[in-house]
OpenMM code with the backbone's topology and positions (N, CA, C; nanometers):
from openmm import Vec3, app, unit

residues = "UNK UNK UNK UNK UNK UNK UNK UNK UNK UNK UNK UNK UNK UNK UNK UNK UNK UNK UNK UNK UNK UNK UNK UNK UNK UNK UNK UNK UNK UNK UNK UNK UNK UNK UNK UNK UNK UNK UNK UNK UNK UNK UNK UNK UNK UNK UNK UNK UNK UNK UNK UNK UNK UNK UNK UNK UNK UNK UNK UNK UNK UNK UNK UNK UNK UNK UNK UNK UNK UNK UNK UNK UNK UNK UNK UNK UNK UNK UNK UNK UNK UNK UNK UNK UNK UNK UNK UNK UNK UNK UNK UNK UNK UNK UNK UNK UNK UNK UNK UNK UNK UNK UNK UNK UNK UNK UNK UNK UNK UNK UNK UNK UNK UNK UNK UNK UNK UNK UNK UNK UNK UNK UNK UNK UNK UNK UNK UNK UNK UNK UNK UNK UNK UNK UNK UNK UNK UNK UNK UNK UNK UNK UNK UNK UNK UNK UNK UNK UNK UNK UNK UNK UNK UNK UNK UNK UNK UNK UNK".split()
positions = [
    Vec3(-1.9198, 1.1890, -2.9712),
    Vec3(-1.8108, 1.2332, -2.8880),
    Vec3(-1.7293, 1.1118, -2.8447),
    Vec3(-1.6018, 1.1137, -2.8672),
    Vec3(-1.5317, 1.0077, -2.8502),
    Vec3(-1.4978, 0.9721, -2.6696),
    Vec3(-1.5096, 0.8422, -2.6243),
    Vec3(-1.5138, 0.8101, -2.4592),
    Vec3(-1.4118, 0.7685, -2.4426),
    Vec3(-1.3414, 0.8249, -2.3374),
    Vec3(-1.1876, 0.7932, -2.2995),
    Vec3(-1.1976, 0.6279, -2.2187),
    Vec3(-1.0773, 0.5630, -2.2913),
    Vec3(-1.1173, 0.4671, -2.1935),
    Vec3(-0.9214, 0.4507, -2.1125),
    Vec3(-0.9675, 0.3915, -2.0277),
    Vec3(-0.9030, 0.4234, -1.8987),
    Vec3(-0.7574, 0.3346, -1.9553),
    Vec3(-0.6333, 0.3230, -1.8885),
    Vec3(-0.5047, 0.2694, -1.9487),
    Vec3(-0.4834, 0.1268, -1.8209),
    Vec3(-0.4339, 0.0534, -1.8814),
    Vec3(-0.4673, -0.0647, -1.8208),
    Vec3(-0.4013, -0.0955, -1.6782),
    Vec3(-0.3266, -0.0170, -1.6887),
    Vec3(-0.2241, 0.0218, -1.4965),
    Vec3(-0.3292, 0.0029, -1.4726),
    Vec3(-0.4269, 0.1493, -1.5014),
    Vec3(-0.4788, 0.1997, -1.3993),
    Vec3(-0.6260, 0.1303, -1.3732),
    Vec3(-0.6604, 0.0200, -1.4340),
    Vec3(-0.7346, -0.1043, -1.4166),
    Vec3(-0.6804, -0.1789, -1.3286),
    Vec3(-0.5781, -0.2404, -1.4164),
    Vec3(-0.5378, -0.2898, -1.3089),
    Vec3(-0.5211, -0.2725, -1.1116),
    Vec3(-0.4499, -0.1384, -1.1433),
    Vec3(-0.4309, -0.1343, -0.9897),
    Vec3(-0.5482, -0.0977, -0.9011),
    Vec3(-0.6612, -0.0932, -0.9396),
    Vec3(-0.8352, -0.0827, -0.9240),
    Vec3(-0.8727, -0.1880, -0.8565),
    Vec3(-0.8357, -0.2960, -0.9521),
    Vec3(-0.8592, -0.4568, -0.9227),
    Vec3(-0.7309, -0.4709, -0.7871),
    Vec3(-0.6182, -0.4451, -0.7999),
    Vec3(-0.5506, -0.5048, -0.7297),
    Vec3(-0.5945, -0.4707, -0.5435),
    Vec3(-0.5953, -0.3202, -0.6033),
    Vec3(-0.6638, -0.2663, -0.4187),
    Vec3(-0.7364, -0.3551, -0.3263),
    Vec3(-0.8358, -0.4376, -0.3673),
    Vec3(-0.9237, -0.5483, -0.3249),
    Vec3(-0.8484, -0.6349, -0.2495),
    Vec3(-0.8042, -0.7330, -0.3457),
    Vec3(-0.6976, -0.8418, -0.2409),
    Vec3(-0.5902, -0.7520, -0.1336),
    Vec3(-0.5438, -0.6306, -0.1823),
    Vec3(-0.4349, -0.6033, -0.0963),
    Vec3(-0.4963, -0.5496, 0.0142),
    Vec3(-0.6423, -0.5055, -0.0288),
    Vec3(-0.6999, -0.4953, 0.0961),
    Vec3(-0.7148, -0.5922, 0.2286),
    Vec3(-0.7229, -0.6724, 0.1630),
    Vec3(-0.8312, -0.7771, 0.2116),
    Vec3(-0.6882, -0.8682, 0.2868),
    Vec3(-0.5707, -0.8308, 0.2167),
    Vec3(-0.4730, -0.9205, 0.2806),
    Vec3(-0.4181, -0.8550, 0.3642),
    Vec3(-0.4263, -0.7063, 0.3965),
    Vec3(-0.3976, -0.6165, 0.4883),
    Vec3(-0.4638, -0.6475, 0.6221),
    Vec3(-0.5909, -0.6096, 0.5917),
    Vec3(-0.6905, -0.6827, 0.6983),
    Vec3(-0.6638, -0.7929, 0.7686),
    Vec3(-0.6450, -0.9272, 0.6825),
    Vec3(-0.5918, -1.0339, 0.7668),
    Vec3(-0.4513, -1.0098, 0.8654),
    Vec3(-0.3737, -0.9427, 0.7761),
    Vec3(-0.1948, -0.9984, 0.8828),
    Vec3(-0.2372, -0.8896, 1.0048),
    Vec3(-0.3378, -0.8003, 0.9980),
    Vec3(-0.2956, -0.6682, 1.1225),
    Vec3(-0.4394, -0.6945, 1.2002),
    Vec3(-0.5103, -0.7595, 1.1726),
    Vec3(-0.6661, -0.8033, 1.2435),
    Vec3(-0.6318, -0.9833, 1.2892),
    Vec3(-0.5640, -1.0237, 1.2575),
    Vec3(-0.5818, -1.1626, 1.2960),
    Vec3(-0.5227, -1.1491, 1.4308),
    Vec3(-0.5788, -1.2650, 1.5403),
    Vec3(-0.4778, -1.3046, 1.6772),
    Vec3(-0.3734, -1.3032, 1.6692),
    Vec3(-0.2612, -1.2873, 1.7217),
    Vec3(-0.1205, -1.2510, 1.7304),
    Vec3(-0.0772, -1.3885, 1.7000),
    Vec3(-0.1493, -1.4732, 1.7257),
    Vec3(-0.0655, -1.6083, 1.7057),
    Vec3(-0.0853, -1.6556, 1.5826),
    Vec3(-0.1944, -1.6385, 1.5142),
    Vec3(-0.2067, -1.6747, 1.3996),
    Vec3(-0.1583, -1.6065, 1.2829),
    Vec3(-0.1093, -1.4310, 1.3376),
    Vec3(-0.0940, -1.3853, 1.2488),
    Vec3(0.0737, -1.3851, 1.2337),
    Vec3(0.1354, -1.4448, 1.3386),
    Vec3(0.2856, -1.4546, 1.3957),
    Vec3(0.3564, -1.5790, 1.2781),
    Vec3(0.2500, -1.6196, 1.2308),
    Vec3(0.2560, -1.7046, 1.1544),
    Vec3(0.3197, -1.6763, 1.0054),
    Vec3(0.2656, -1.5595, 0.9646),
    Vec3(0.2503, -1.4758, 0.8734),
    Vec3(0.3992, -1.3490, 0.8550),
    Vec3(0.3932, -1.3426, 0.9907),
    Vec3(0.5061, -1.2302, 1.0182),
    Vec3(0.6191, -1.2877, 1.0624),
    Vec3(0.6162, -1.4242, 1.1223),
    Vec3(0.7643, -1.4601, 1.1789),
    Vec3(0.8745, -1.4298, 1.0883),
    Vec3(0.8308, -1.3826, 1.0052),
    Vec3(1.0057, -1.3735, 0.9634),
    Vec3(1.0756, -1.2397, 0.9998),
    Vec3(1.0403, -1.1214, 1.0575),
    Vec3(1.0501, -1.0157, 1.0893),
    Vec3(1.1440, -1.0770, 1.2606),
    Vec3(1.0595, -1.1801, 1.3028),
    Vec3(1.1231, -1.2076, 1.4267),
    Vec3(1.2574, -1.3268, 1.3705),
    Vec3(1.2716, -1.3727, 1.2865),
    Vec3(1.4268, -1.4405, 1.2357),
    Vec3(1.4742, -1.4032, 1.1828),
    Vec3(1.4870, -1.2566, 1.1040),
    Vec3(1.5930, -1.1707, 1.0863),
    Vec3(1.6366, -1.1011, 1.2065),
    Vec3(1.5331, -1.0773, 1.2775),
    Vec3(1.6155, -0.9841, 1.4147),
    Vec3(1.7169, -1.0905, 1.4906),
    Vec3(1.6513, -1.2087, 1.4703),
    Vec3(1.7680, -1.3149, 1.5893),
    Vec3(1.8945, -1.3378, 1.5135),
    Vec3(1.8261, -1.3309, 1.3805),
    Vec3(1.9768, -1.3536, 1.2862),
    Vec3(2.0915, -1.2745, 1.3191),
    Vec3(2.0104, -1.1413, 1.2733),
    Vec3(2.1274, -1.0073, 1.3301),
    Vec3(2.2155, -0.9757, 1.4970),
    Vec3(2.1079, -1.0208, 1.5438),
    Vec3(2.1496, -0.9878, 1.6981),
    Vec3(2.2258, -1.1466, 1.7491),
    Vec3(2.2224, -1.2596, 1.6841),
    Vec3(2.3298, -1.3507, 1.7113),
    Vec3(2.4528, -1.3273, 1.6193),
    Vec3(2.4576, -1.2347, 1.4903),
    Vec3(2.5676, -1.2303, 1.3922),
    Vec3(2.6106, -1.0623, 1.4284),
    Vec3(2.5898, -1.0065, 1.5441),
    Vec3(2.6562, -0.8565, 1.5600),
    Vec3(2.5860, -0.8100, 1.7494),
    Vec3(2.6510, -0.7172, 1.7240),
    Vec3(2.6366, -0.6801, 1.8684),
    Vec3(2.5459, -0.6346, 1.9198),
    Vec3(2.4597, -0.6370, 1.8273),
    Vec3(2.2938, -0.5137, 1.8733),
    Vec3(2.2376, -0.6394, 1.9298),
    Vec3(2.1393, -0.5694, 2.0523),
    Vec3(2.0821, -0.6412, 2.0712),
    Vec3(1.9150, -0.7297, 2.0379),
    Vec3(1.8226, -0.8401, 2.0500),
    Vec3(1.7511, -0.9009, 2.0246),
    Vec3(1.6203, -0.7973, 2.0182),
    Vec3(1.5961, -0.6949, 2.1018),
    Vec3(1.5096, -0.6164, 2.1187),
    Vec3(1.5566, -0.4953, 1.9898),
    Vec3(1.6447, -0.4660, 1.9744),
    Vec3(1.6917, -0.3256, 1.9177),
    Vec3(1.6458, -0.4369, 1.7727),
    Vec3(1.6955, -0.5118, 1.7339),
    Vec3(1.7055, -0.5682, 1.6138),
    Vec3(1.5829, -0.6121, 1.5771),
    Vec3(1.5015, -0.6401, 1.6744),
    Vec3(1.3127, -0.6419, 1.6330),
    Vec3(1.2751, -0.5157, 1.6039),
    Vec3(1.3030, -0.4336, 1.7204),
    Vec3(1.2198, -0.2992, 1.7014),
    Vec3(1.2360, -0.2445, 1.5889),
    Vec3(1.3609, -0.2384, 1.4995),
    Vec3(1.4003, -0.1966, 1.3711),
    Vec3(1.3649, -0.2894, 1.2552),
    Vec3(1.3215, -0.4067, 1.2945),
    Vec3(1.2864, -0.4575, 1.1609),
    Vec3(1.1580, -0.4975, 1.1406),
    Vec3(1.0694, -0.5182, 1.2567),
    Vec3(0.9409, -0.4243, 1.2742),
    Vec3(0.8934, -0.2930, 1.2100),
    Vec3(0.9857, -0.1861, 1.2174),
    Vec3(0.9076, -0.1101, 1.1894),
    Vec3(0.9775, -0.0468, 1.0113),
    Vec3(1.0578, -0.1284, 0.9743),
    Vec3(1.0970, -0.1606, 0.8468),
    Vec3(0.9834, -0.2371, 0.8079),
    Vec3(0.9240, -0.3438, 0.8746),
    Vec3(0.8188, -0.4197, 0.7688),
    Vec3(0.7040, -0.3706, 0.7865),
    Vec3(0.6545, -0.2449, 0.8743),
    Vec3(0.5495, -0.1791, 0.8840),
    Vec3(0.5154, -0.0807, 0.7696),
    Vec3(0.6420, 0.0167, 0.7335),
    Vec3(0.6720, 0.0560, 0.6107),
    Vec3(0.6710, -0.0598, 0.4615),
    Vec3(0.7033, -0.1426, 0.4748),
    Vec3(0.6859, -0.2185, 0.3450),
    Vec3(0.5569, -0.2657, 0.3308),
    Vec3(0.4871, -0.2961, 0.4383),
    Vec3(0.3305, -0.3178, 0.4557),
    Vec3(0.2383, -0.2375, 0.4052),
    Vec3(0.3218, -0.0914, 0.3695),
    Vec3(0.2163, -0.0061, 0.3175),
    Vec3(0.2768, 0.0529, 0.2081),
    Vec3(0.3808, 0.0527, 0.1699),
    Vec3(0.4510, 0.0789, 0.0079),
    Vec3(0.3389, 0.0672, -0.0926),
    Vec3(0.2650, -0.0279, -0.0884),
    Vec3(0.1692, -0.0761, -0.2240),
    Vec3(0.0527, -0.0315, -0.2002),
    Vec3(0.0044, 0.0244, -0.0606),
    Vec3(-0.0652, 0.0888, -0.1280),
    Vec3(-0.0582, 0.2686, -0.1778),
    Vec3(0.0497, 0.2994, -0.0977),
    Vec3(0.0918, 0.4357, -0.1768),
    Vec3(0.1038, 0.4144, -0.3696),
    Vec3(0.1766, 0.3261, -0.3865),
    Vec3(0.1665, 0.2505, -0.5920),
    Vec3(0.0144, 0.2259, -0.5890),
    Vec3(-0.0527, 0.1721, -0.5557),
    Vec3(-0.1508, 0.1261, -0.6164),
    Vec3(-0.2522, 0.2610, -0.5991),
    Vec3(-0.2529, 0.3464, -0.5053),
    Vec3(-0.3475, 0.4447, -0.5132),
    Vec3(-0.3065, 0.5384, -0.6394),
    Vec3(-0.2075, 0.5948, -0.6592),
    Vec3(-0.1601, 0.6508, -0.7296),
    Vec3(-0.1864, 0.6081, -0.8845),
    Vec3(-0.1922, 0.4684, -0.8889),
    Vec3(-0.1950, 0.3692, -1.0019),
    Vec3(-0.3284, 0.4174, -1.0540),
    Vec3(-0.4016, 0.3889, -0.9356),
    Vec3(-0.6007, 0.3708, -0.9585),
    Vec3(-0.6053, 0.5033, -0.9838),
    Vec3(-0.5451, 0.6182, -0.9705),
    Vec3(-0.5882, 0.7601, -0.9836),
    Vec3(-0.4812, 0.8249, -0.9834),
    Vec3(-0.4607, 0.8111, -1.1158),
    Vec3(-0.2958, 0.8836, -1.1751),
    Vec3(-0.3304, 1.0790, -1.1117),
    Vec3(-0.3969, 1.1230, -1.0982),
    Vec3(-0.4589, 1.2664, -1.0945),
    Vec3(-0.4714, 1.2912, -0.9383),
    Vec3(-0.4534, 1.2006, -0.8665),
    Vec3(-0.4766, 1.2397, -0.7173),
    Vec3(-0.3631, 1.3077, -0.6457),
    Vec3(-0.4174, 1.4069, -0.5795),
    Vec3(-0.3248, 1.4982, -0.5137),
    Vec3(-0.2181, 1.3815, -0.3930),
    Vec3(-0.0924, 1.3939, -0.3746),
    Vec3(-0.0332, 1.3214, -0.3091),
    Vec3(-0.0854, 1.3458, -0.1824),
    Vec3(-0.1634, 1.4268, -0.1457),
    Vec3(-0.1573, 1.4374, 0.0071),
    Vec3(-0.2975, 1.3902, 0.0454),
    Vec3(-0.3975, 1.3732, -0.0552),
    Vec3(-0.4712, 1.2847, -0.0424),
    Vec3(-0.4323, 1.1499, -0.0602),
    Vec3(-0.3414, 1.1364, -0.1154),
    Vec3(-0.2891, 0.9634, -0.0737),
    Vec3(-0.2342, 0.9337, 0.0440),
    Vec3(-0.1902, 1.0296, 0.0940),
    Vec3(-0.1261, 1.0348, 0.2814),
    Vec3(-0.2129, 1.0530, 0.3374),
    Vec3(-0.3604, 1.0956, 0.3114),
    Vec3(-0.4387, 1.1212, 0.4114),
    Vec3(-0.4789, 0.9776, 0.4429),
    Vec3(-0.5035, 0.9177, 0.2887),
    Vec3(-0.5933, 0.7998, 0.2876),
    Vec3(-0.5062, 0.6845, 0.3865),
    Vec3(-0.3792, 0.6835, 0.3419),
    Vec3(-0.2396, 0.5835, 0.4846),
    Vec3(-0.3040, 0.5778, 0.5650),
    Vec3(-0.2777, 0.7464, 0.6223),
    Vec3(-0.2549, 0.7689, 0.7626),
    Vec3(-0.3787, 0.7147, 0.7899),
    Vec3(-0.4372, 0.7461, 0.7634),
    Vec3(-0.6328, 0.6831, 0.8193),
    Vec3(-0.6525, 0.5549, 0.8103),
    Vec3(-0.5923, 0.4651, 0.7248),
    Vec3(-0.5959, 0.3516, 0.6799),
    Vec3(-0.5037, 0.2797, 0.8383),
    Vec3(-0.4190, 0.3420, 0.8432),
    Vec3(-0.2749, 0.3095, 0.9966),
    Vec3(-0.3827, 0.3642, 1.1005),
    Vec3(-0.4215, 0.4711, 1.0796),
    Vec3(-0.5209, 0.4975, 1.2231),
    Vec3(-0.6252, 0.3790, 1.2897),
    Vec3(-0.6851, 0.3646, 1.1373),
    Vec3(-0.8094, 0.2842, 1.1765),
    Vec3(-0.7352, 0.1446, 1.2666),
    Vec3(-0.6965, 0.0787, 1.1867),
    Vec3(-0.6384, -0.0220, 1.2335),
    Vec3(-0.5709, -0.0321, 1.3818),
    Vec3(-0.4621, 0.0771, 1.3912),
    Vec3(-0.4736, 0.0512, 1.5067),
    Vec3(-0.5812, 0.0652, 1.6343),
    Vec3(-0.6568, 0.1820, 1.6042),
    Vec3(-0.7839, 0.1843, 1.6533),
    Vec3(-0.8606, 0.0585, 1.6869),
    Vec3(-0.8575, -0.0123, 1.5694),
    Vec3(-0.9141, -0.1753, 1.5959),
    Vec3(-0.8533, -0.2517, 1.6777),
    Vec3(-0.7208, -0.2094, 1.6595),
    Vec3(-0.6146, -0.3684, 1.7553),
    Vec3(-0.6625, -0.2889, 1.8990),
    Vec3(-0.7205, -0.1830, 1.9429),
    Vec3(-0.6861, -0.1785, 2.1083),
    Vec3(-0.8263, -0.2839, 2.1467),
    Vec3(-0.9010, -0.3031, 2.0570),
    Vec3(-1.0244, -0.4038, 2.0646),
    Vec3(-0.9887, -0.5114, 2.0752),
    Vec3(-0.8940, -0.5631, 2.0109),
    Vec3(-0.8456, -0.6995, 2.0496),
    Vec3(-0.7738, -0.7247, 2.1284),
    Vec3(-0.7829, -0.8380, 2.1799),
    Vec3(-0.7011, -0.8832, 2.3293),
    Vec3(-0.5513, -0.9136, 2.2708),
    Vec3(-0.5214, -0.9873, 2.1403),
    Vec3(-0.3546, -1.0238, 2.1838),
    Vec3(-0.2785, -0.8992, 2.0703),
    Vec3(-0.3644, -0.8047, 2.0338),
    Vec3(-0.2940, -0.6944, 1.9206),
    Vec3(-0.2595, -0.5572, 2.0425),
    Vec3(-0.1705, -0.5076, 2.0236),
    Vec3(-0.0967, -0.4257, 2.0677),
    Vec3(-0.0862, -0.2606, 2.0010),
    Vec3(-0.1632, -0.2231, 2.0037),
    Vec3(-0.1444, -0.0683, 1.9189),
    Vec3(-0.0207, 0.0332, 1.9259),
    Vec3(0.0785, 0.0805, 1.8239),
    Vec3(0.1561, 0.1644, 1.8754),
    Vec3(0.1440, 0.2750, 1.7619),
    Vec3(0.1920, 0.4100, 1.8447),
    Vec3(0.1844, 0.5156, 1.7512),
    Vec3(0.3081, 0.5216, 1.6406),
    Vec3(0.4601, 0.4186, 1.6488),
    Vec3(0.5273, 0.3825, 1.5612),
    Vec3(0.4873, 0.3086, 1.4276),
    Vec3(0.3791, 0.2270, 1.4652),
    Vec3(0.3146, 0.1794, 1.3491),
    Vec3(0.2103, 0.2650, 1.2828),
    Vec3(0.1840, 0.3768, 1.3001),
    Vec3(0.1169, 0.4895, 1.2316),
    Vec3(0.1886, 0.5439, 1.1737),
    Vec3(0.3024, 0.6186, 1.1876),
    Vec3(0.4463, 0.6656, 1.1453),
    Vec3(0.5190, 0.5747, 1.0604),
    Vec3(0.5195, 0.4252, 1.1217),
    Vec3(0.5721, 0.3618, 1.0106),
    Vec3(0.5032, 0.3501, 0.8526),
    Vec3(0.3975, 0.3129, 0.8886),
    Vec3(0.2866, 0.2923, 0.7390),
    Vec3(0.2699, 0.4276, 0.7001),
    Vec3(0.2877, 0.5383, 0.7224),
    Vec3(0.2471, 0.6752, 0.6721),
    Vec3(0.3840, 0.7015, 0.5847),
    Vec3(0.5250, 0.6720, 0.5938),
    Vec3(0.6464, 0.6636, 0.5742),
    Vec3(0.5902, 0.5725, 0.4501),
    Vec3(0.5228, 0.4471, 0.4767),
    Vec3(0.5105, 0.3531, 0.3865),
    Vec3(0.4543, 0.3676, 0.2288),
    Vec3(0.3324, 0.4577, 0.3278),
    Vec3(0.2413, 0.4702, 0.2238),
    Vec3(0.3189, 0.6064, 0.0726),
    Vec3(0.4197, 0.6880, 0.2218),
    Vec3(0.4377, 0.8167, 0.1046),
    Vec3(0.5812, 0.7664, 0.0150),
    Vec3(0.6488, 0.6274, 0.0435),
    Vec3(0.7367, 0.6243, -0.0305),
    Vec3(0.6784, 0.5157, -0.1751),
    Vec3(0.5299, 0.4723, -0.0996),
    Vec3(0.5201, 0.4129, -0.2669),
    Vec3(0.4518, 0.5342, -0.3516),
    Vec3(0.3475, 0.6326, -0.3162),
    Vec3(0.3336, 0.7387, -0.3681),
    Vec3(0.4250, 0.8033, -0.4418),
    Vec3(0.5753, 0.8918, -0.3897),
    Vec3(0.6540, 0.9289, -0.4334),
    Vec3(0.6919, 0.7912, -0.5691),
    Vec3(0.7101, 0.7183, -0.5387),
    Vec3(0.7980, 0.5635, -0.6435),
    Vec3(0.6968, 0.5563, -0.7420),
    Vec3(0.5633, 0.5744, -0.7300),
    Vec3(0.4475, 0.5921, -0.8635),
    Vec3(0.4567, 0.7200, -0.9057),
    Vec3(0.5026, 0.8391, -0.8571),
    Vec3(0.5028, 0.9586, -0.9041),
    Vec3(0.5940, 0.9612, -0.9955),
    Vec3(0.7288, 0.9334, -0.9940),
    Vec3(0.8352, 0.8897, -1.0705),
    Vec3(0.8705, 0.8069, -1.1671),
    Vec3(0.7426, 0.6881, -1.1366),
    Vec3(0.7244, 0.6091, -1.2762),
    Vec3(0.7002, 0.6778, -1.3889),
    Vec3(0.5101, 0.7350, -1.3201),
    Vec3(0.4183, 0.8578, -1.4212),
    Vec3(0.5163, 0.9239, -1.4991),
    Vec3(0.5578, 0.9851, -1.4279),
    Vec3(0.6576, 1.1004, -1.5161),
    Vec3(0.7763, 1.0224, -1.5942),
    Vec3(0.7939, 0.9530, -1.5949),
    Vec3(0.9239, 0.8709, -1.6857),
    Vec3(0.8398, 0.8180, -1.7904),
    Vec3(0.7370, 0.7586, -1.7333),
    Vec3(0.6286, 0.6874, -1.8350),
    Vec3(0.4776, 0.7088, -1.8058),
    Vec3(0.4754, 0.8132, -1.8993),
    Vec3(0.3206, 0.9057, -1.8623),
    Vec3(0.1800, 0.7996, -1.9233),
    Vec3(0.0837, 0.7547, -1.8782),
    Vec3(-0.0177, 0.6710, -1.9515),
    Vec3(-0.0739, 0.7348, -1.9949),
    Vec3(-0.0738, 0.6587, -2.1347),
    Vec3(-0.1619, 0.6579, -2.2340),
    Vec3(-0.3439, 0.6887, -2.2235),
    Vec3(-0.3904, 0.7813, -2.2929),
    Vec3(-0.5140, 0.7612, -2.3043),
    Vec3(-0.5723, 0.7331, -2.4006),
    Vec3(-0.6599, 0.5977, -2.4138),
    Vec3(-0.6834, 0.5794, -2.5815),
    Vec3(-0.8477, 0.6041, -2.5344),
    Vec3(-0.8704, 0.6670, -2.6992),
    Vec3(-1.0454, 0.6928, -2.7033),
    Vec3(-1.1067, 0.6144, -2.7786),
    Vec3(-1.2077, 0.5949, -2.7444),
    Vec3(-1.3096, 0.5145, -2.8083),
    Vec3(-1.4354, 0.5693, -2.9041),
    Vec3(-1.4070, 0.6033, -3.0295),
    Vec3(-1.5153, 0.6670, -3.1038),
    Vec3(-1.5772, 0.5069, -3.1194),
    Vec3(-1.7284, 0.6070, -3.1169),
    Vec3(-1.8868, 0.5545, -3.1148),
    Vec3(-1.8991, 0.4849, -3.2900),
    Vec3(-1.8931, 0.4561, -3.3168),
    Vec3(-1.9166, 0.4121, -3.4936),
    Vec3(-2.0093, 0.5331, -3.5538),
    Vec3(-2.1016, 0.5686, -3.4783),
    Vec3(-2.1682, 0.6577, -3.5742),
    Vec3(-2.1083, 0.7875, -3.5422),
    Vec3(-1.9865, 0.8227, -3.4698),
    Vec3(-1.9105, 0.9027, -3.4931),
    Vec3(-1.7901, 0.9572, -3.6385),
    Vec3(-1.7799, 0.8027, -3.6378),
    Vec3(-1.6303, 0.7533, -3.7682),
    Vec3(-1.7079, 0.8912, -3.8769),
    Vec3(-1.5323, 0.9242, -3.9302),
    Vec3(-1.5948, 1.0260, -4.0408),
    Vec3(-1.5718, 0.9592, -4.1853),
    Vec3(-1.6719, 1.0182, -4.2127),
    Vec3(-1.7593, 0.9635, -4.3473),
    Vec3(-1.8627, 0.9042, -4.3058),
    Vec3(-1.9216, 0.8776, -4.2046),
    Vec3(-2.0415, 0.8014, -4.1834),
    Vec3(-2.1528, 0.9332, -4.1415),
    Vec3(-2.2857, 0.8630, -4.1841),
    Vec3(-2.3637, 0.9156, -4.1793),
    Vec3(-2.4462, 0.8545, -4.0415),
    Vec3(-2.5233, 0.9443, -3.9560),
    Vec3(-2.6421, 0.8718, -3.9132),
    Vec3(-2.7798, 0.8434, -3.9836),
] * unit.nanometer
topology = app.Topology()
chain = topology.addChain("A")
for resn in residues:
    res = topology.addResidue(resn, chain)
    for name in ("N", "CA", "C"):
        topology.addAtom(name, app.Element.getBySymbol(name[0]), res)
């Protein structure tokens, strides 16, 4: 019986889940200061904007905050989708939202992390617009399944 073997996306994005895990973990679990490090640039586009237009310094964080809360989770809406071309989309929103839950759940444990229910909303937004953006690949460009016959399958061969 010939064994399907899997298409290399979807290896790939298997492997990739790991680090993006793992780099998720760091920017939203680290001390605010260390992780400010990581994120300042969210805070020099807002000063950019709010010294080059009329909005103000607060309005222009709060919006680009929760623009990079959404981009924070884009990949993994693609990459779930990637790892499991067959998964119902709303199990990929479940997995976000829980993924945004937990976390903030964690930051009320830490002293300089700040939990908000915008950053649940934001990454759930995040997660379903890379979902939808892998759904749209699939279907433009459906993967391949190649099989793997056994040798003592091949015809003309005998066992």
């Amino acid at each position: 019986m010939p064994v399907p073997r899997l298409p290399l996306v979807t290896i790939a994005a298997r492997v990739m889940l790991v680090p993006y895990t793992v780099a998720l973990a760091l920017i939203v679990w680290l001390p605010a200061s260390a992780a400010a490090k990581a994120t300042g640039i969210v805070f020099r586009f807002a000063r950019f904007v709010s010294a080059h237009s009329e909005i103000s310094l607060s309005t222009s964080y709060t919006v680009f905050e929760f623009l990079a809360n959404i981009a924070l989770f884009v990949p993994l809406g693609l990459l779930l989708v990637a790892a499991r071309p067959r998964a119902n989309a709303g199990v990929v929103l479940l997995i976000g939202y829980s993924a945004s839950a937990t976390i903030e759940l964690v930051q009320t444990l830490l002293p300089s992390r700040f939990p908000t229910l915008s950053d649940v909303i934001a990454n759930t937004i995040g997660t379903a617009i890379g979902c939808l953006t892998a759904r749209m690949l699939v279907r433009r460009h459906p993967p391949r399944t190649y099989w793997v016959v056994e040798p003592s399958e091949r015809v003309g061969q005998r066992q």
